[in-house]
C-alpha positions as MATLAB code, in Angstrom:
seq = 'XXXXXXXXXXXXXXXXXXXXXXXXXXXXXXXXXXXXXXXXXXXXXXXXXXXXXXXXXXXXXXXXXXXXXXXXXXXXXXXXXXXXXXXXXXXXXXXXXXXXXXXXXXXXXXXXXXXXXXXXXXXXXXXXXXXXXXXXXXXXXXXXXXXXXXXXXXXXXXXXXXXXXXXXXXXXXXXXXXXXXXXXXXXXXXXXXXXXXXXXXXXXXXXXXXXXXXXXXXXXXXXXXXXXXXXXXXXXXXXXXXXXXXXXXXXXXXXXXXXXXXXXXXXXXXXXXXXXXXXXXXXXXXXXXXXXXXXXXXXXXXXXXXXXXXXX';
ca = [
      97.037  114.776   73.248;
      95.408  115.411   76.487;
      96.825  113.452   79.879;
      99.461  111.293   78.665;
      99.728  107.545   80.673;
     102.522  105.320   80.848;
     101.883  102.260   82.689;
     101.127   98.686   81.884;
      98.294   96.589   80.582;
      96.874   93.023   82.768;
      94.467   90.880   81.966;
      92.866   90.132   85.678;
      90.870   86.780   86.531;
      88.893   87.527   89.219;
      87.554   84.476   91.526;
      84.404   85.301   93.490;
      82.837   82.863   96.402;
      78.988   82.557   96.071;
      79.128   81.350  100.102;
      80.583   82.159  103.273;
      84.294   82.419  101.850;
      86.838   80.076  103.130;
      90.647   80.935  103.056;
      91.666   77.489  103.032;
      89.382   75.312  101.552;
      87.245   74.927   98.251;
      84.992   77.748   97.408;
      82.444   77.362   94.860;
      81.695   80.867   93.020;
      82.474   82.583   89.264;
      85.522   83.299   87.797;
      85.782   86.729   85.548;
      88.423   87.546   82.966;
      88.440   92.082   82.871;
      90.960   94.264   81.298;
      93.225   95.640   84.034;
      96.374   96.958   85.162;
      97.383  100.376   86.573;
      97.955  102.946   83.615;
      95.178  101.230   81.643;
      92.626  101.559   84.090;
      93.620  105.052   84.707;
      93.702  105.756   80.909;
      89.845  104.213   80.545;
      88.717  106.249   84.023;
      90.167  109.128   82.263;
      88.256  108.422   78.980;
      85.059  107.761   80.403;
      84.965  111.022   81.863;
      85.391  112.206   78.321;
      88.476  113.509   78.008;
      91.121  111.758   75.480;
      94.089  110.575   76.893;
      97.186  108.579   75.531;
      98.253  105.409   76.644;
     102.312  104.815   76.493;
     102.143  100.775   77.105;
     102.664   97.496   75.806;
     100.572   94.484   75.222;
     100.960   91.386   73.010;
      99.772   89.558   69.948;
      97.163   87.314   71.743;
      93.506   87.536   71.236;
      93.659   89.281   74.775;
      96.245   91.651   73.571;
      93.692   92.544   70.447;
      90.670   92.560   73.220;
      92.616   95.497   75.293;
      93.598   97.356   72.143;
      89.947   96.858   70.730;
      88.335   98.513   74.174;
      90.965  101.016   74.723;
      89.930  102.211   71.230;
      86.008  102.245   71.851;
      86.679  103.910   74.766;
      88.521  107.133   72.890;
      91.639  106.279   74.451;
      94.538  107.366   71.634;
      96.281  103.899   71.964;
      99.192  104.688   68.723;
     101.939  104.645   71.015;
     100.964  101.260   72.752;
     103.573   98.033   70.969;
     102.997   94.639   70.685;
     105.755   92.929   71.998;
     106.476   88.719   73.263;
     106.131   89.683   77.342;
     104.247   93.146   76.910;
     100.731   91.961   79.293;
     100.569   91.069   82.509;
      97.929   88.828   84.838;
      96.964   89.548   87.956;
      95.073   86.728   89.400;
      93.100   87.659   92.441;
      90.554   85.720   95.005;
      88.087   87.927   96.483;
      86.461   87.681  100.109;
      82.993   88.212  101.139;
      83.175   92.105  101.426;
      84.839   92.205   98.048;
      88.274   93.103   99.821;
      91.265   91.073   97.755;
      91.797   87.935   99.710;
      95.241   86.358   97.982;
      96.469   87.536   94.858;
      99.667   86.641   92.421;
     100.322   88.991   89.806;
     102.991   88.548   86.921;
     104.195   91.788   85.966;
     105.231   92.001   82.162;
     108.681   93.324   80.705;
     108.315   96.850   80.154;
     111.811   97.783   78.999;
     110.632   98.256   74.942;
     109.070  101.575   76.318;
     112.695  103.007   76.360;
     112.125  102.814   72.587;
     108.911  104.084   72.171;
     109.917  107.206   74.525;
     113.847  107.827   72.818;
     111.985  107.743   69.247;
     109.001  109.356   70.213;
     108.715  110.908   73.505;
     108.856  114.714   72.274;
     106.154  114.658   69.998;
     104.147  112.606   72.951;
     105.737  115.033   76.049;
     104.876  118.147   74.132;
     101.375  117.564   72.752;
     100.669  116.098   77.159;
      98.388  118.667   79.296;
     100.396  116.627   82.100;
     101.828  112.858   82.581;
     100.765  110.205   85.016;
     103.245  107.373   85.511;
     103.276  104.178   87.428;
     106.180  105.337   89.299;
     107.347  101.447   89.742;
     108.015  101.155   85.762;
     111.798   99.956   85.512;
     114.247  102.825   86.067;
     115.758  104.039   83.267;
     112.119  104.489   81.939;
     111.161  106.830   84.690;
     114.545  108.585   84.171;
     113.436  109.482   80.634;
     110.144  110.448   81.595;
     111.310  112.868   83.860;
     113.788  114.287   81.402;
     111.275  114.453   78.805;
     109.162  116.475   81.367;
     111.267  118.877   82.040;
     112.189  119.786   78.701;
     108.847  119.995   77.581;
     107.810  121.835   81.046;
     105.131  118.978   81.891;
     103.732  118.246   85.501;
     104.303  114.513   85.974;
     101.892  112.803   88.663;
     103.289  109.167   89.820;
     100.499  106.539   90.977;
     102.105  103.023   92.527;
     101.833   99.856   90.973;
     103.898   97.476   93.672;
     105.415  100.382   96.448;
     108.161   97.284   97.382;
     109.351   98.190   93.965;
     108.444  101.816   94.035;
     110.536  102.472   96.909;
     113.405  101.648   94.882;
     112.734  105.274   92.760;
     112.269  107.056   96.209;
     114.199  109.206   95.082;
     112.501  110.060   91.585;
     109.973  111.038   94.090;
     110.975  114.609   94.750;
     110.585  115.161   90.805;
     106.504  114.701   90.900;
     103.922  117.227   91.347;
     101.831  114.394   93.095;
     102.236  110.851   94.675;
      98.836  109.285   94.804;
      98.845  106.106   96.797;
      96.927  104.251   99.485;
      97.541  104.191  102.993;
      99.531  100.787  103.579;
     101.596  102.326  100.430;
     102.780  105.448  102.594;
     103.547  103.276  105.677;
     106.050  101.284  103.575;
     106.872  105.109  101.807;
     108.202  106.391  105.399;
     108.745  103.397  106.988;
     105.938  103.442  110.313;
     102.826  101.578  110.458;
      99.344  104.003  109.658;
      96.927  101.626  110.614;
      94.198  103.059  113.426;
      95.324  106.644  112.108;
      92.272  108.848  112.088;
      92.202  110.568  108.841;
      93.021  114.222  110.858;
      95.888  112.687  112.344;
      97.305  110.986  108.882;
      97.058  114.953  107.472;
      99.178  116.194  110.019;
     101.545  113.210  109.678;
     102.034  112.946  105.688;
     102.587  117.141  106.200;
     105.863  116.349  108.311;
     107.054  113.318  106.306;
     106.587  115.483  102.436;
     108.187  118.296  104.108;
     111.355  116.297  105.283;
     111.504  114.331  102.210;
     110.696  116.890   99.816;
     108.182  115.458   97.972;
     105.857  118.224   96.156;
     102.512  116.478   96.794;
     101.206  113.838   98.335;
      97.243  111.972   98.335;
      96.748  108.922  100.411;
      93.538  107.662  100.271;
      91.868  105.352  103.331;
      89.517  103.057  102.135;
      86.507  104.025  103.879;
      88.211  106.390  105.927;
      88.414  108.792  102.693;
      91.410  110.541  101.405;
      93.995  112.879  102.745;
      96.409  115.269  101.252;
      99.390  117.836  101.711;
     101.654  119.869   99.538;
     104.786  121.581  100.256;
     102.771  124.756  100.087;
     101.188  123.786  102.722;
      98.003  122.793  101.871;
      96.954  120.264  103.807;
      93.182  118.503  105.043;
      91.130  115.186  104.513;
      87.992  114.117  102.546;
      85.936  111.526  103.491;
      84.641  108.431  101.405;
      81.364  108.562   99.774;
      79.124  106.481  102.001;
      78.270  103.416   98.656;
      77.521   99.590   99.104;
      80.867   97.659   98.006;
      80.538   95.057   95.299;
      84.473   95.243   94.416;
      86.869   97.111   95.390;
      89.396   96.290   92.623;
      90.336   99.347   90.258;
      88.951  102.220   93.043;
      92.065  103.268   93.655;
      93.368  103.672   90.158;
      89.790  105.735   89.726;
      91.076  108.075   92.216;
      94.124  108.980   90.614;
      92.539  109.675   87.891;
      90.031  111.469   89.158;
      92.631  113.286   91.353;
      95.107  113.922   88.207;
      91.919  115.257   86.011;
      91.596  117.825   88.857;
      94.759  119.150   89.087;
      95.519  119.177   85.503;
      92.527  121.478   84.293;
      92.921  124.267   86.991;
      91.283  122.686   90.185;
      93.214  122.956   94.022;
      93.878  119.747   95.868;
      91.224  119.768   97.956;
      88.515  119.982   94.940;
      90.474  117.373   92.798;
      90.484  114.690   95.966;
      86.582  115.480   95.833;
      86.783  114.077   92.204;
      89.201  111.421   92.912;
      86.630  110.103   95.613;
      83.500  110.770   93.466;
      85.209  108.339   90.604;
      86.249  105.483   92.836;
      83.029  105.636   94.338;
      81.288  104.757   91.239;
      83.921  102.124   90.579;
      83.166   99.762   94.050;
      79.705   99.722   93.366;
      79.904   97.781   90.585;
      82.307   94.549   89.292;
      84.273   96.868   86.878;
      87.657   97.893   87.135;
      87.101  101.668   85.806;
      84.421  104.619   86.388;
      81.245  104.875   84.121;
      80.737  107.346   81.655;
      80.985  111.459   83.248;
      80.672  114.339   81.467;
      83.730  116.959   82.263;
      80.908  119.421   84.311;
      79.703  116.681   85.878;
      83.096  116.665   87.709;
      82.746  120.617   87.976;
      85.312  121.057   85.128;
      84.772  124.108   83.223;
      85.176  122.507   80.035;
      83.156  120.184   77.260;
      84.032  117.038   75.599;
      87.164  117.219   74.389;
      86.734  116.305   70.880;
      89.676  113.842   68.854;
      90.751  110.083   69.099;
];
């Protein structure tokens, strides 16, 4: 079943300004309509780099809901444990600046409670088939209290990505269950509660070392923005990797990259410091472009000792 995600499904309309943006006026520009959300862009970056993944989700019966399943499908992604429900897909509507940095956004988060469902009638045969779980770590409670029971029975290494940290930090402490948190660095401030900003990447390793250690989280990845990526574990690895240097188009869906990227590391054998060198190589092919996920990668391209896996 390969890396199992459970995370939801938006449809984001993008606004871009074709001129000198302007935060309170009229801006003349396009407007796109992509496939996005958290656990399916990290399902689709995982998929592209042709592995076969499962997506735990919902979406709904609109001719967007049949456009994600439709792609998610094409893509190799095993999509039979994603339901059609009345609230199941989100919208994230964004305005983007000059730089292609998120200017204003509003974002209308769907009701994920039918996953309790999916996961009581099906979570063992979708826990023990997993080579490891990724889970918006913001999903409503109870959820993330059966994935984490389902984990442990079935012995499964659960990495958490965030979707909205104001929410997150109301699973804090679900936290101390994950083999990884992978989140950005205005994410950790609100995490520990201090303010990262102007934090040389050097400095931020030696920082997110103390905090993990006195909060007991496992692992830990933060990336930077340009400032690249930094990491600890409780077993004491620790260190920074910097950004690949890449003109930005859009920035929207490099993070989730990342995680992926990150997650596909750790999962099939690599060390931290190797799997944050994936992490950055996916989100740098994601900002170069207008997509949300990574183009198509071979598993050795990522220095994965391993071909296609076959299925889906």
């Amino acid at each position: 079943m390969g890396i199992v995600v459970i995370g939801m499904i938006f449809v984001d309309i993008k606004g871009y300004p074709e001129a000198s943006f302007i935060p309170t006026g009229r801006n003349v520009g396009r407007v796109e309509r992509v496939h996005g959300g958290v656990g399916r862009n990290v399902a689709e970056d995982i998929a592209n780099c042709e592995l076969r993944p499962t997506l735990v989700s919902l979406t709904d019966e609109s001719g967007d809901g049949e456009d994600v399943l439709r792609k998610l499908r094409n893509h190799k992604v095993n999509t039979d444990y994603i339901r059609k429900t009345p609230d199941g897909l989100g919208t994230w509507l964004a305005v983007f600046d000059n730089a292609g940095d998120v200017a204003a956004s509003i974002s209308k988060r769907p009701d994920m409670t039918p996953i309790l469902d999916i996961l009581d009638s099906q979570g063992d045969e979708i826990f023990a088939g997993a080579d490891s779980v990724i889970v918006e770590i913001d999903l409503d409670k109870e959820i993330i209290k059966r994935v984490f029971r389902l984990a442990k029975k079935h012995d499964k290494k659960v990495y958490a990505v965030v979707g909205n940290m104001s929410v997150a930090l109301e699973r804090r402490d679900f936290m101390k269950s994950t083999d990884c948190l992978v989140c950005n660095l205005q994410e950790a401030g609100l995490l520990f509660f201090e303010d990262y900003s102007g934090k040389k990447p050097e400095e931020m390793a030696d920082i997110l070392a103390e905090r993990i250690t006195a909060a007991q989280i496992p692992g830990m990845i933060v990336t930077m923005g340009a400032d690249g990526a930094v990491y600890a574990n409780l077993a004491g690895e620790k260190g920074y990797c910097p950004a690949r240097r890449v003109d930005v188009v859009d920035t929207t869906g490099a993070g989730d990259s990342f995680c992926a990227g990150a997650v596909i590391g750790m999962t099939y054998g690599k060390g931290m410091a190797e799997s944050v060198e994936i992490g950055s190589m996916l989100a740098a092919s994601v900002i170069v472009t207008s997509e949300a996920v990574c183009p198509r990668f071979l598993p050795r391209e990522l220095g994965l000792d391993m071909d296609p896996v076959e299925g889906v």
